[in-house]
C-alpha positions in Angstrom: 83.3 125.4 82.1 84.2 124.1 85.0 88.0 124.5 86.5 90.3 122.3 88.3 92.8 122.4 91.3 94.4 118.6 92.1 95.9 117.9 95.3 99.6 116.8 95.7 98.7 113.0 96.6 96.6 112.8 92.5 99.0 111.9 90.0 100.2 114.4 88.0 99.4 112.6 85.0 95.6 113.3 85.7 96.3 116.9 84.3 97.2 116.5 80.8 94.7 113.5 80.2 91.9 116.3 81.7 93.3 119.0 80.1 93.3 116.7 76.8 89.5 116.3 76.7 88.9 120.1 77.5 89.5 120.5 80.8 91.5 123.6 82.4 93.2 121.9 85.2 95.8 123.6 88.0 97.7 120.9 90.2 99.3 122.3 93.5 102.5 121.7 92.0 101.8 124.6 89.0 100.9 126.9 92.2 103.5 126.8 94.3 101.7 124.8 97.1 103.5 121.5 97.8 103.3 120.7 101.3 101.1 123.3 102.4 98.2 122.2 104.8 94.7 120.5 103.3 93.0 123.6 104.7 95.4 125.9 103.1 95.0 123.6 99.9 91.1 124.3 100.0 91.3 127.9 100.3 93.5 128.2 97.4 91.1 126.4 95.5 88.6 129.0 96.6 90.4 131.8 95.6 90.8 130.3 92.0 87.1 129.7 91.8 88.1 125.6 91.2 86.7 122.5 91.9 88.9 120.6 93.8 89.8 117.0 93.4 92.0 114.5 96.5 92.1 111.0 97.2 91.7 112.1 101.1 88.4 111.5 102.3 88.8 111.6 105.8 90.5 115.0 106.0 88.8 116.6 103.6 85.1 115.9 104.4 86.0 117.2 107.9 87.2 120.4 106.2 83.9 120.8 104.8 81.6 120.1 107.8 83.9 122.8 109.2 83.4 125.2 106.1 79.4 124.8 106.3 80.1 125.7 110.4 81.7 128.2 109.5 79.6 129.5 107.2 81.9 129.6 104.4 81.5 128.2 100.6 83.4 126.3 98.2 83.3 125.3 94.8 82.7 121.7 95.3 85.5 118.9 96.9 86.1 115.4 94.7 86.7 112.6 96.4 88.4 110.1 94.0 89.0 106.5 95.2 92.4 105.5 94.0 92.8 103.7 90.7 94.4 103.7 87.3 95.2 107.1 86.3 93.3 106.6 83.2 90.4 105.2 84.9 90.5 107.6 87.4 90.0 110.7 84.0 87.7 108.8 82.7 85.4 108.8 85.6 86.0 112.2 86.0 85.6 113.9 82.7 82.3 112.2 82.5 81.0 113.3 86.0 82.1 116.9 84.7 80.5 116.8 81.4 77.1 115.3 83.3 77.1 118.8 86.4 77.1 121.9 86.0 79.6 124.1 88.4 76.4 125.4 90.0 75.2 122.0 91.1 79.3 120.7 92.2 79.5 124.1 94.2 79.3 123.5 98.4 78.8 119.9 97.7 81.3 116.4 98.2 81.0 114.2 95.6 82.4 110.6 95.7 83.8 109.4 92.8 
């Protein structure tokens, strides 16, 4: 299955509705992580082995041209355009139930 980590700027309400259709879903709020740094954000979705899902484009797909720079691997970045929450889960819960973690894994996928 594959695991969740939500930035600060996705509604929180994108949780539950995931979590309702079998998801296991983190948000930086149920970590502690509010107002930490996008890089810091990324590497604590790292350490929980969790895909991780933002609205911000810009910052984040530099953070990733800097990760595969670096060297370093992640378990796949989101990039959801902003829209109804509801739209927005159910966009998402069928890209998950389409890929497999192995295929999201060190990839950015637009959404």
């Amino acid at each position: 299955m594959i695991s969740l980590y939500t930035d600060e700027d996705v509604d929180v309400l994108i949780k539950p509705l995931l979590q309702a259709k079998g998801f296991n879903v983190l948000s930086t709020l149920d970590e502690g992580m509010l107002g930490k740094s996008d890089r810091e954000q990324i590497e604590h979705a790292i350490k929980l082995q969790r895909v991780f899902i933002t609205h911000n484009r810009l910052d984040f797909e530099k953070l990733a041209i800097q990760f595969i720079e670096e060297g370093k691997t992640h378990y796949g970045i989101i990039l959801a355009t902003r829209r109804n929450v509801y739209e927005m889960t159910r966009r998402l819960a069928r890209f998950l139930e389409l890929h497999k973690r192995e295929r999201i894994r060190d990839q950015i996928w637009y959404i």
